[in-house]
Structure formats: C-alpha cells, structure tokens
C-alpha positions in Angstrom: 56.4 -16.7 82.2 54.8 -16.8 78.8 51.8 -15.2 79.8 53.4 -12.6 81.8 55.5 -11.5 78.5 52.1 -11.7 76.7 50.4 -9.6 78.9 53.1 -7.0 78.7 53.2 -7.0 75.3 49.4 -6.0 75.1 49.8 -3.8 77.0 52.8 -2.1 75.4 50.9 -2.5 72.4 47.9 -1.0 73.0 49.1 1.7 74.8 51.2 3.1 71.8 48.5 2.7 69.2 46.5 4.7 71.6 49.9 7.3 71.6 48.9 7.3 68.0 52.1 5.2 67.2 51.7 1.6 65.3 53.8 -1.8 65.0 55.2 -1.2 61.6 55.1 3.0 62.0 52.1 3.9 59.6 49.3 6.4 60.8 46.2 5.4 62.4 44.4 5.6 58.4 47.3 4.4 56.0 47.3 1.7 53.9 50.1 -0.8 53.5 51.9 -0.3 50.0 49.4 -2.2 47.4 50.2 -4.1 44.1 48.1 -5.6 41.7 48.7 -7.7 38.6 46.3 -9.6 36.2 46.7 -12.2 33.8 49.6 -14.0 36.0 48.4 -17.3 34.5 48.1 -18.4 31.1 45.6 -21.2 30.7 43.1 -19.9 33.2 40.3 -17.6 31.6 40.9 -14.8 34.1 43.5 -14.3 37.3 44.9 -11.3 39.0 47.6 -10.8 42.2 46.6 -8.6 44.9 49.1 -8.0 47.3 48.7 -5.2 50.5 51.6 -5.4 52.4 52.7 -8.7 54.0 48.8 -10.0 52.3 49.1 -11.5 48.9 45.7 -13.8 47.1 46.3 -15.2 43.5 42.6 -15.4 42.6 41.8 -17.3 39.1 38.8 -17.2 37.7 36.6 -19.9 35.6 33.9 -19.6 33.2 31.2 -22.7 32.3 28.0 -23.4 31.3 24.7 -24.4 32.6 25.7 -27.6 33.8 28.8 -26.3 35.8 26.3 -24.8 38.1 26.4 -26.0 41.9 23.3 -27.9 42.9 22.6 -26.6 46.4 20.6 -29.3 48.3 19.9 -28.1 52.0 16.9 -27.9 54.3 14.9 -25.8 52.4 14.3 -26.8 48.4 17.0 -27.3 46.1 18.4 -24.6 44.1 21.2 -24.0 41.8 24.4 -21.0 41.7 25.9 -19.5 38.9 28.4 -17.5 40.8 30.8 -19.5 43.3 33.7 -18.1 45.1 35.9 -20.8 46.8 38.6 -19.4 49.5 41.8 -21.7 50.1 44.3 -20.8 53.1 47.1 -23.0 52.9 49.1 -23.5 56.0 52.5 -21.8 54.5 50.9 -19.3 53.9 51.7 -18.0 57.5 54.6 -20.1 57.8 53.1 -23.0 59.2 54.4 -26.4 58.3 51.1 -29.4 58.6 49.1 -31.3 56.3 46.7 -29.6 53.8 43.3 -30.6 54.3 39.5 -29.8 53.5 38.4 -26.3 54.1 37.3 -25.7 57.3 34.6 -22.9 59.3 37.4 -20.2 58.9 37.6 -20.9 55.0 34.2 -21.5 54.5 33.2 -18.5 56.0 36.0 -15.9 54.1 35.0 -17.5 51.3 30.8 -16.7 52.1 31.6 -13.2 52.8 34.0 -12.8 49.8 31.3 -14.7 47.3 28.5 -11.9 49.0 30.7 -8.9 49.3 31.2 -9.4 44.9 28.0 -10.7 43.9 26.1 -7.8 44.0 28.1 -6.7 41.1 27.7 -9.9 38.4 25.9 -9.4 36.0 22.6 -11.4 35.2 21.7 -14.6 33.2 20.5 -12.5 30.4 23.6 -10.4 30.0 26.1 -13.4 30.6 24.8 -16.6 30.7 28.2 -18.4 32.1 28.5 -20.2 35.3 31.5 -18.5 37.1 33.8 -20.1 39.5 36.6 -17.8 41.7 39.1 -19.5 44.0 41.0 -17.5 45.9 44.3 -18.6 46.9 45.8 -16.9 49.9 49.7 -17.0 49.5 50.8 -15.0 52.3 48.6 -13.7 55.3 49.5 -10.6 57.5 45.8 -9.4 58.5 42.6 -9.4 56.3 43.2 -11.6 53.6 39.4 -12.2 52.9 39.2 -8.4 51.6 42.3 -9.5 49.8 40.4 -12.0 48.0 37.5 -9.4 47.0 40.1 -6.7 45.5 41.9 -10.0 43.6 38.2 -11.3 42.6 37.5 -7.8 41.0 40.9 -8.1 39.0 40.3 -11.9 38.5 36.6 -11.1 36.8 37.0 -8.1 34.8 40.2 -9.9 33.1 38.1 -12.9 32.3 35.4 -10.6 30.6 32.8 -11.0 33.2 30.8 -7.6 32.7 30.8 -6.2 36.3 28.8 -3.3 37.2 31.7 -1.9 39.3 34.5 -2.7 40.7 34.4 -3.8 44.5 36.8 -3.7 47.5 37.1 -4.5 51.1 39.5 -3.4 53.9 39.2 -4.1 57.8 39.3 -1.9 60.0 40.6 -2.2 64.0 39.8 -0.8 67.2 41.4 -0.2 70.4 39.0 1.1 72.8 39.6 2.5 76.4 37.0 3.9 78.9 38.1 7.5 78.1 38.7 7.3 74.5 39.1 4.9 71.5 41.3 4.6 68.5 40.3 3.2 64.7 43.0 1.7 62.7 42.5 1.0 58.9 44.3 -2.3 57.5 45.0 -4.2 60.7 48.0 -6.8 60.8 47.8 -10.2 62.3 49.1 -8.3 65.8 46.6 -5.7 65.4 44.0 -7.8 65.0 45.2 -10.0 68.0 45.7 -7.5 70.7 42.9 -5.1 69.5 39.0 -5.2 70.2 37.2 -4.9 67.1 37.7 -6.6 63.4 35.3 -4.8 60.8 35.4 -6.4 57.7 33.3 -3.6 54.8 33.6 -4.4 50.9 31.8 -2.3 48.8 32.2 -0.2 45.3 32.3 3.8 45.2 28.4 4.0 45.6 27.6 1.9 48.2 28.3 -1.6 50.9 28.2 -5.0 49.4 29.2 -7.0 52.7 30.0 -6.0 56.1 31.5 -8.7 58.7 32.1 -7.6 62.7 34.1 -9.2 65.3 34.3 -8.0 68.9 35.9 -9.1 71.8 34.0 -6.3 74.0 30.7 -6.4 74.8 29.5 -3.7 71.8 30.3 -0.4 70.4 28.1 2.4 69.9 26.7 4.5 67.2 29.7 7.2 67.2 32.0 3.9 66.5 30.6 2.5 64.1 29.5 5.6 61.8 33.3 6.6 62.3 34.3 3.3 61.0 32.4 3.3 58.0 33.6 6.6 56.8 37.3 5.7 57.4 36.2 2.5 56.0 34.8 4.4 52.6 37.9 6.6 52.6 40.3 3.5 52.3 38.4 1.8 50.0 38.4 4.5 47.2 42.3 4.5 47.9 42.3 0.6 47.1 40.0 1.0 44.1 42.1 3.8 42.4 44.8 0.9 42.9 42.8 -1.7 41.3 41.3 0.8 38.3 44.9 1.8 37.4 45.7 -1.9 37.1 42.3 -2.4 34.8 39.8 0.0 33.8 37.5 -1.9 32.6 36.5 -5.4 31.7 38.0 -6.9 29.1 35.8 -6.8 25.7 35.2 -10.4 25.5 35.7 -13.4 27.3 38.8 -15.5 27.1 39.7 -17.7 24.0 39.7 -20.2 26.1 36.4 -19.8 27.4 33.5 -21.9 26.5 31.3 -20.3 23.1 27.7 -20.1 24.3 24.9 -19.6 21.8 21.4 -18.4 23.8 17.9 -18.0 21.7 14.4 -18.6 22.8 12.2 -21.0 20.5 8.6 -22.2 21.5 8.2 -24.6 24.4 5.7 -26.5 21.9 9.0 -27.4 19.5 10.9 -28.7 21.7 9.9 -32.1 20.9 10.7 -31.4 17.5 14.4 -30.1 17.9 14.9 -33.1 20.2 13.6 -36.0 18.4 12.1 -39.6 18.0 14.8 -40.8 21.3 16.9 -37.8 21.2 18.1 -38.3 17.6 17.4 -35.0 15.9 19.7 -33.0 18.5 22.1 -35.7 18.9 22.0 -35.3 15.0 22.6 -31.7 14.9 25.8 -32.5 18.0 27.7 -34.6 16.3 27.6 -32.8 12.6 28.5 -29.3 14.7 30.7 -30.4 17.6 28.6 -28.3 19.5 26.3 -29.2 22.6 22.9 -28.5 23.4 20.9 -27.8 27.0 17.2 -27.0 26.6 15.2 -25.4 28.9 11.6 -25.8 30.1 10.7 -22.7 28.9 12.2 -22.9 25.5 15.5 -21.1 26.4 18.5 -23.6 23.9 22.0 -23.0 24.8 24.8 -24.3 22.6 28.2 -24.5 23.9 31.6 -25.4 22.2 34.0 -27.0 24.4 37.7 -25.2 25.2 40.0 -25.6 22.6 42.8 -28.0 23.4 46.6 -26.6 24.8 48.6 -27.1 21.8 51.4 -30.7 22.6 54.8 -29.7 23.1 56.5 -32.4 20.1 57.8 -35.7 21.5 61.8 -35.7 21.9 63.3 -37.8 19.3 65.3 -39.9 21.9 62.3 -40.7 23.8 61.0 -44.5 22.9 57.9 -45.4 21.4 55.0 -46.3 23.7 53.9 -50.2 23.9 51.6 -50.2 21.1 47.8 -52.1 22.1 46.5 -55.5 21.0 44.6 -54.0 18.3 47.2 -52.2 16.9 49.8 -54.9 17.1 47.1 -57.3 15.6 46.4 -54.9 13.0 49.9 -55.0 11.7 50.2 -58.7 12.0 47.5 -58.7 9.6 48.9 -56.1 6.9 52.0 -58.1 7.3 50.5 -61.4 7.0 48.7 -59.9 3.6 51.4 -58.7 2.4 53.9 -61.9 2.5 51.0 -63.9 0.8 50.7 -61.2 -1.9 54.7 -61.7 -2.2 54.5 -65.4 -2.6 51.1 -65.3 -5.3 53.2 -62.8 -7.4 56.4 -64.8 -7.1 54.8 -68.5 -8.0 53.3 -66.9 -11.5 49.8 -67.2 -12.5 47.7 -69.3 -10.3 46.3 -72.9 -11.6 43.1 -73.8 -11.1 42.2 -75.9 -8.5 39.1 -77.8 -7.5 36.1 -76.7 -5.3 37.1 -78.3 -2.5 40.5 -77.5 -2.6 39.9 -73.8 -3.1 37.1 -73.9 -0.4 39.9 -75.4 2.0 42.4 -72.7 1.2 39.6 -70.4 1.6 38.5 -71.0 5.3 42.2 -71.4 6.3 42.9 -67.9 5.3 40.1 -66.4 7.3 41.1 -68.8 10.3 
C-alpha cells in the first residue's frame, strides 16, 4: 500500500511540474525567499547565516598560522592545506532524532565540493599568509544545503577579513524529463529532488564556474539540457549574489582582533643559523622577551605570530566559596605563619642572650627541619 501511494504521488508530482505548476507554487526559475546575516557570533573571527527558504548553514570561520595547516598524507607524497572547509549535517537538522556521529561519504563529499567551489577565490600565501578553516553547519535542510554552505562561506570569509577575489555562490538546479519534453527547475526542495531526474549542483562568481556537481537517475542528458541549465543556473546565481553583496560589499579591512598577528619577512637562508642559535637559544631568546613565536622556513621565509588575546573572566560571585587551595600554597602559608609566630615570640622575650656554639647550631638545624 505504501508503494502504491508512493507511486501516485510521483506521478502527481511530476505531472504538475511538467503543467508548469510546483509543490510550494513558485515558477519553474524562482528562488525561495533568501536571508543572510554575518557576524552572528562573537568569539569566532568570521561567521555568517544563510538561509534560502526551509535551508539554513551557520558557517564560522577560523584563521591560524603555519602550523594549523592540515598535513595530507595519502598515496601519492605528502602535502599540506591552507584552506579547509569542513561540512557538518546534524540529524535534527531534518527532524531526525539518532546519535551524532563522524562525518560520513555524504558530508565528506558536500564539504569537497563546497572547499572547491570557494577556493578558487582565496587569496595566496603572499597576500595572506593565514591558514583558514570553514565549518559549515547545516541547521535546517530543505534541498541543497551544500550551495548553502558556499553562499554562507562567502559571508563567513569576507567578515573574517580574508581578501577574496569575488564573492561566490551555488544553487541546484532540477529536472524532470519526459520523452516529448523536459522541464528545469532552479532551487529544488527535498521532494523535488526525490521525485525528479537530475540534481546539478553549479557555484561560481559573476565571471565564471568554480565547481559543478551532477546527479542523474536517467541514463544522460544532452547538450540542449545542459547548456540550458547553466544559463538558468547563471541567472540564479547573480540573484543570490546581489543577496549576499547587499549583506557585505566587501571584505572587511582587516582581520579580526581576535585573529592571530602574523609578521612575514624574508632574511638569507645562510643566517638562519644565526637567528636560531647555539641549541635554539637565540630565538627562544628573542620568544620569551616578545611573547611572540617564530616558524622559519627553508628558504628563509620567518613568520612571527602572537597568540589570541584571552576572553575577558566574568568576576567570581561573592557567595561562591574559595577553591581548595594546593599543597604548595597551603605549605607556603604554613611557613609565613610559622615565621611570623617566631618573630612574635623573639620580640616579646627582649633581646636575645648569647648562647653557645653548640647550642645555637642546635637551634639552627631545628629551624630548617
């Protein structure tokens, strides 16, 4: 019985899409109502909401140094990245209630095509030397919440101060194709997506594709399908990226207070022994008098970083007891007290008599004992 109401839903489904008529009554090329917000959070160095339609992503943003890079060790030789973007899709996020676990080949591969699709646009070494981590956090999925994560990644990285080239975003778009005629729908829902034949995934900027993904459950499309994809594609993604420009034009100016401060010049690779030392202790030298620390380069390149300043402590409630103190500091006072009460008694027996050597050296060693 199931299946027979499944079936008949399909084909209900499909059959009014092909009318020209959709599930929640938008045309075949609108876009579900789109909000965006940044700088949500407060203790993150960049974060943004995107939210299109029943599809929201709080994406946060990280900036590190050198030694935040991922060391990629896989069958060919090992390399490191500067630029990670991590995608997390919680199960309540569709209203499912079951342990949250590792990512798995779903969330590993949004989160591939997101890190691609945004990529093309971060800037080099050179120009900004920070290691950057994105994590995109879906919060509510209703169709395509991997392109949602590329339009919050934009937001997220130009309100940490990452210098972007331009801003990027994705939309998918649907297909439901007949032997006598097809019809494209831009920004699927989870329904459309299920009873439909195509999911084409297309991220890019105003000048040109960053990352395309395709998923078909027919045996292929032709040429006159895709080229008509990519221009309805191109069409909704201007719309998305006025959106996201209204939100924030630009990049911010500089980088977040919080941020790491990174220092980059170049010195000969011939002093490098020199700034490091006999063992190290000329730069461990010149760390501990900054507060600052170093990472040298074969080629010469020295980076100094400061770390993130602290979050300032909210004060301690009066009414709240006071911790167990440690040994230490319990011996400590022991000993203050103990000198004091012996300074007490000298003062208070007048002025001392003199005693003999062995005497005094017995007084002596029971003191220290």
């Amino acid at each position: 019985m199931a299946q027979a109401f499944e079936a008949l839903e399909e084909r209900v489904v499909r059959s009014l899409i092909l009318e020209g008529k959709r599930i929640d009554g938008r045309g075949v090329k609108d876009l579900r109502p789109i909000e965006c917000e940044v700088g949500v959070l407060p203790r993150t160095h960049g974060s943004a909401i995107f939210q299109r339609g029943e599809t929201q992503a709080l994406v946060t943003t990280v900036l590190g140094t050198s030694s935040d890079e991922q060391r990629v060790d896989g069958i060919a030789d090992e390399y490191s990245k500067k630029f990670m973007l991590d995608y997390n899709f919680p199960p309540y996020s569709v209203g499912e209630c079951k342990p949250i676990r590792g990512p798995g080949r779903r969330e590993i591969g949004h989160g591939a095509l997101a890190e691609r699709s945004l990529k093309a646009v971060i800037p080099n070494v050179e120009k900004f030397p920070y290691t950057i981590r994105v994590v995109s956090d879906i919060t509510e999925s209703n169709g395509s919440s991997s392109m949602a994560s590329v339009c919050g990644g934009t937001l997220s990285l130009m309100d940490a101060g990452v210098p972007i080239s331009d801003p990027v975003a994705g939309i998918s778009i649907g297909l439901v194709k007949e032997p006598d005629r097809f019809v494209l729908l831009t920004d699927i829902m989870g329904d459309e997506d299920h009873f439909g034949d195509m999911d084409f995934k297309v991220a890019g900027t105003v000048r040109g594709i960053t990352g395309i993904q395709l998923d078909l459950k027919i045996d292929g499309i032709n040429e006159e399908i895709i080229r008509a994809t990519l221009d309805q594609a191109r069409e909704a993604r201007r719309e998305i990226l006025r959106h996201i420009v209204s939100t924030l034009r630009f990049p911010r100016a500089e980088p977040s207070p919080l941020a790491p401060r990174l220092l980059t010049i170049k010195i000969n690779p011939e002093k490098i022994g020199l700034l490091i030392g006999p063992g190290g202790k000329t730069i461990k030298g010149i760390q501990e008098a900054t507060g600052a620390k170093i990472d040298i380069d074969d080629d010469g390149t020295s980076t100094s970083r400061t770390s993130t300043p602290a979050a300032p402590r909210p004060p301690a409630p009066r009414s709240r007891p006071s911790p167990r103190k440690s040994r230490s500091a319990r011996s400590t006072k022991a000993v203050s007290l103990r000198q004091g009460l012996r300074r007490l008694h000298r003062d208070s027996a007048g002025p001392r008599r003199p005693v003999p050597y062995q005497r005094a050296r017995r007084q002596v060693c029971r003191s220290r004992g």
